[in-house]
N, C-alpha and C positions, 0 to 999 in steps of 0.2 A: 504494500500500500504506500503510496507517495502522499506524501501533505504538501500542500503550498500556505509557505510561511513568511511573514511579512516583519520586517525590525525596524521600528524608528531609535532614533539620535544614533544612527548609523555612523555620523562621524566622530563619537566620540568615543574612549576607551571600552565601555561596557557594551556599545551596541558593537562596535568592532569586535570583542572578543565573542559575541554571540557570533556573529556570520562568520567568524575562523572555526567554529566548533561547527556549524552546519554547513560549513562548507563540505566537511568531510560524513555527513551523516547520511545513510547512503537510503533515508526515505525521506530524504527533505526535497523540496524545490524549493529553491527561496524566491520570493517574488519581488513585494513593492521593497524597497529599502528607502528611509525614507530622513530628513532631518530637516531641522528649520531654517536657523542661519546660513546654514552650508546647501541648502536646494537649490538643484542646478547644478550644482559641482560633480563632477567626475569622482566618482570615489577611490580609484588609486590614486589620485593627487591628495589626499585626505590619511587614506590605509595604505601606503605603500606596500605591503607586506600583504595582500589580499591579491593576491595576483589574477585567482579564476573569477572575480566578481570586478576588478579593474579596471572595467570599461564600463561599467552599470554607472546610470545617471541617479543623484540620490532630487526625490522628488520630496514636498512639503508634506509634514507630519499634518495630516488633517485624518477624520474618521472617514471621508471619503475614499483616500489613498490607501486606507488600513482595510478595508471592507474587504469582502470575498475571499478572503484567506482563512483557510483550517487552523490557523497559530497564527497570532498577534504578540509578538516580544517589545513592548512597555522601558526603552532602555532611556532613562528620562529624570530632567531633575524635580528634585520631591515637591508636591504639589502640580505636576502638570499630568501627570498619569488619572487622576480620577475623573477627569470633565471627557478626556478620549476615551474611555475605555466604556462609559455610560454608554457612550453613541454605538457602540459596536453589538454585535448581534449576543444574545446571548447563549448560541450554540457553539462560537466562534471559541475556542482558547486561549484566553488573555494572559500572558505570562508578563506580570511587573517586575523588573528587575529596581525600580527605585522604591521608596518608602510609603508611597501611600496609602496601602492597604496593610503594612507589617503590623499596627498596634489593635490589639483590642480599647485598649480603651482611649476615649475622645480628650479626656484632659490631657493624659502623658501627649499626645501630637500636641494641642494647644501649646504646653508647655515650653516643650520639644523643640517644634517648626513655626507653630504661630497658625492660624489659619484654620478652616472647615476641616472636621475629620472625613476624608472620602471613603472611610469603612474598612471590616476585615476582611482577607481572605483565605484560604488555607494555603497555610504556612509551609516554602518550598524548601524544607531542612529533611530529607528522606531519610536521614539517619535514628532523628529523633523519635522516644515510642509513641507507636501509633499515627504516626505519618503518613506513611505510606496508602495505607486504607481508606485518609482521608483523601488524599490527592491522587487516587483511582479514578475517585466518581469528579473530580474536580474542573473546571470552564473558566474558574481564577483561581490563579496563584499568586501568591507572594514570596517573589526572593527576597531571603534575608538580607539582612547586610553584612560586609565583609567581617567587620570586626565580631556581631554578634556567631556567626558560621563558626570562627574558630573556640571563640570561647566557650558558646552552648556545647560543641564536639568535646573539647576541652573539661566539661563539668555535669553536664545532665546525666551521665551513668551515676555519680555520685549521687546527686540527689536524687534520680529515679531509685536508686536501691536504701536510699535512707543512712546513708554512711555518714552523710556532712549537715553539719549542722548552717540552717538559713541563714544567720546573719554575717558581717564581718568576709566577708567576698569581695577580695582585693585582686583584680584584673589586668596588668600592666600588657601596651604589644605596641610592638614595634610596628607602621606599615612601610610601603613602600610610597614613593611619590604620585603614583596612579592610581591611590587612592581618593585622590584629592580632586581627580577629574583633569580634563583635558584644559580646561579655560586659563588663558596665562593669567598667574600671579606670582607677583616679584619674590616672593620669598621661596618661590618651588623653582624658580632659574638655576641650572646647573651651580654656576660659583657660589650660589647662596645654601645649596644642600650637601655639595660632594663634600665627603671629609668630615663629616659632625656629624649630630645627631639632636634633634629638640622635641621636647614636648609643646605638645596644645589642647584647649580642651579640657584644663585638667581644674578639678574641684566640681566634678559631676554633673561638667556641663553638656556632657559632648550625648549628641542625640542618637548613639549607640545605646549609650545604658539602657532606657528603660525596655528597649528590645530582649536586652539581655536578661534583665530582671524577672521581665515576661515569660523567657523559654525557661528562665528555673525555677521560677515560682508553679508556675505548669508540670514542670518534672517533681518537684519533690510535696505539692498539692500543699502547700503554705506559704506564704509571702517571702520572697527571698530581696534580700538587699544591698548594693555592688556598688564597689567603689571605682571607677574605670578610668585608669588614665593612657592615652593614646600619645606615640611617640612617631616622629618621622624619621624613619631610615634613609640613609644615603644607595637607594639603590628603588631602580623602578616598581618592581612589583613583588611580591609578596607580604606573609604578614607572619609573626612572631608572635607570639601570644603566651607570657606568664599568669597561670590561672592557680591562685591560693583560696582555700578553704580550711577553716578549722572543722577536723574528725571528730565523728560523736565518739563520746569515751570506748575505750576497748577494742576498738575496731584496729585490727594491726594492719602491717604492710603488704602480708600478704594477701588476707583478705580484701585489699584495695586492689590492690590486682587484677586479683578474680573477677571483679567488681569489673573491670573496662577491658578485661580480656572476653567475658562471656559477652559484653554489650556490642562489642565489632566482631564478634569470632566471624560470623558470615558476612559484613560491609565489605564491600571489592574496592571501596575507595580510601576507608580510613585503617591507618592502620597503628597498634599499640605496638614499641619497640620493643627490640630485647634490652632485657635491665643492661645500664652503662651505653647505651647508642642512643644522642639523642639528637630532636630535628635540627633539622637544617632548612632554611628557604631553597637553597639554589636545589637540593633534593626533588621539589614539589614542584619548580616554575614550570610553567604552561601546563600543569598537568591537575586533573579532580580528584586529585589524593592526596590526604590531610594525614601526618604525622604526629603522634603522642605519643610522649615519655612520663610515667611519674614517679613522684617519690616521697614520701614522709619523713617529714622533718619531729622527730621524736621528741627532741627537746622544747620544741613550741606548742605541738599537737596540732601542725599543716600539713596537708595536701599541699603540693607542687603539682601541677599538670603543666607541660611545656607544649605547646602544638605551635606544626606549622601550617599553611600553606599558600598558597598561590589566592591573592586580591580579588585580580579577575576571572581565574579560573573557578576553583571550589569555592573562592568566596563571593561569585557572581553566575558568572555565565556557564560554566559546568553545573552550577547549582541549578539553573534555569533550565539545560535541556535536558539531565538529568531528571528533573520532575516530569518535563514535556513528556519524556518515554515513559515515564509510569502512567499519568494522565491518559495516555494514547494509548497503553495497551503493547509498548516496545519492551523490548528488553532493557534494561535502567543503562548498560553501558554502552549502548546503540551510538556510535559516534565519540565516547570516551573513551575504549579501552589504550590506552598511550600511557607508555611510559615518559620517565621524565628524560632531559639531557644533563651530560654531562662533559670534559667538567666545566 
């Protein structure tokens, strides 16, 4: 069965890294490609690196230009996904890759972003339990976001098995600079990133968290509460993620283990390390495999969870067609099975 699939904000990194993953996906057609500012433009002048799509014109993101396509990919800044996706048919496949349908609730987006909450939808994280079943029957989705992908990956077997105690959930990750988005800003110019490293965002403001708060309070069925500070790495994509939680008493190290060893044992994409190996970015780029290592700090009574991976990939657009194939009825790795490069 072929589908024809249609991606707006084509020229920018997240809708790029959609049309790189279904470029190679061997039931896709890709049809309208579509963006705003950039309409009109040739889109290898934009992707150079999209070689079999390189002469496609990118036409204006309208619900007109979206229409008639079996998958609708949503790659867009937050706030402008919910007024397109209303217009669209509702047997069509809307897959949001930006923010406006991730939260359930309408004040954390007020809060958040400011603005209308445009609603929930089932949440494109296939790892997390009970996922899967929902985003079967699914016609919208919501990809997560980057940062939240690795850290729920990073902690919900915890709290789904009851090991960690809700409060005191301290988050540190490194991204990479295409996290940030394509739009120039002076401070993401080469001479301003190469060689350092900075935080931003930090004092619980950054509109990750309550995403994050969200996938664990869900996983452990009580209010969980995160402290989340985000750093920019010198290097384009990826993301690094230190994930701590204080262990309910007696729970030892092995039993933690056990605990995110049985939760990935069958995931093709995530994987728990062997004790002493732990992630690395450049492991994961370009690819929809997320890395974890843990370990217990005895003398504190923390969990350490270290994950890595790839921004745009696991943490966006692998996440996005990854659900498309469950939604549709594909095989979940239809178009991902890739290993990574090195070195």
């Amino acid at each position: 069965m072929t589908i024809s699939v249609a991606v707006s904000g084509a020229s920018g990194y997240a809708g790029g890294e959609v049309l790189r993953l279904l470029a190679r996906h061997p039931e896709v057609q890709i049809g309208a490609i579509t963006a705003h500012s950039n309409a009109g433009a040739r889109l290898g002048s934009l992707q150079p690196h999209l070689f079999a799509l390189a002469d496609r014109e990118l036409v204006d993101t309208t619900p007109e230009n979206l229409a008639g396509h079996d998958v609708v990919f949503l790659a867009l800044p937050h706030g402008a996904s919910g007024a397109i996706a209303a217009e669209l048919p509702g047997d069509v496949l809307v897959i949001d890759a930006g923010a406006d349908h991730r939260l359930a609730s309408s004040e954390a987006w007020e809060e958040f972003y400011g603005g209308d909450h445009a609603g929930t939808w089932p949440y494109g994280l296939p790892e997390l339990p009970g996922a899967r079943a929902e985003l079967a029957t699914a016609r919208r989705i919501a990809v997560p976001g980057c940062y939240p992908t690795s850290a729920q990956l990073a902690l919900v077997p915890g709290f789904a098995a009851g090991v960690l105690e809700p409060d005191d959930v301290v988050i540190v990750a490194a991204s990479g600079t295409s996290g940030a988005g394509k739009s120039l800003k002076p401070h993401l110019l080469g001479s301003e990133v190469m060689g350092g490293m900075s935080p931003y965002g930090v004092g619980g403001v950054h509109r990750h968290t309550p995403e994050m708060e969200q996938g664990f309070s869900r996983a452990a069925g009580a209010p969980v509460t995160v402290s989340f500070t985000p750093t920019l790495a010198p290097m384009s994509r990826g993301i690094l993620t230190t994930a701590t939680a204080r262990v309910k008493p007696g729970v030892t190290a092995e039993q933690l283990r056990a605990v995110w060893e049985d939760a990935y044992a069958d995931e093709a994409f995530v994987h728990v390390l062997p004790e002493g190996q732990w992630p690395q970015t450049k492991a994961v780029l370009g690819t929809n495999h997320a890395a974890l290592q843990l370990a217990l700090d005895p003398r504190t009574g923390r969990l350490i969870v270290v994950a890595a991976i790839d921004n745009l990939t696991k943490g966006t657009a692998g996440g996005a067609v990854q659900s498309m194939n469950i939604a549709l009825g594909f095989d979940e790795m239809t178009g991902l099975s890739f290993e990574g490069t090195a070195p």
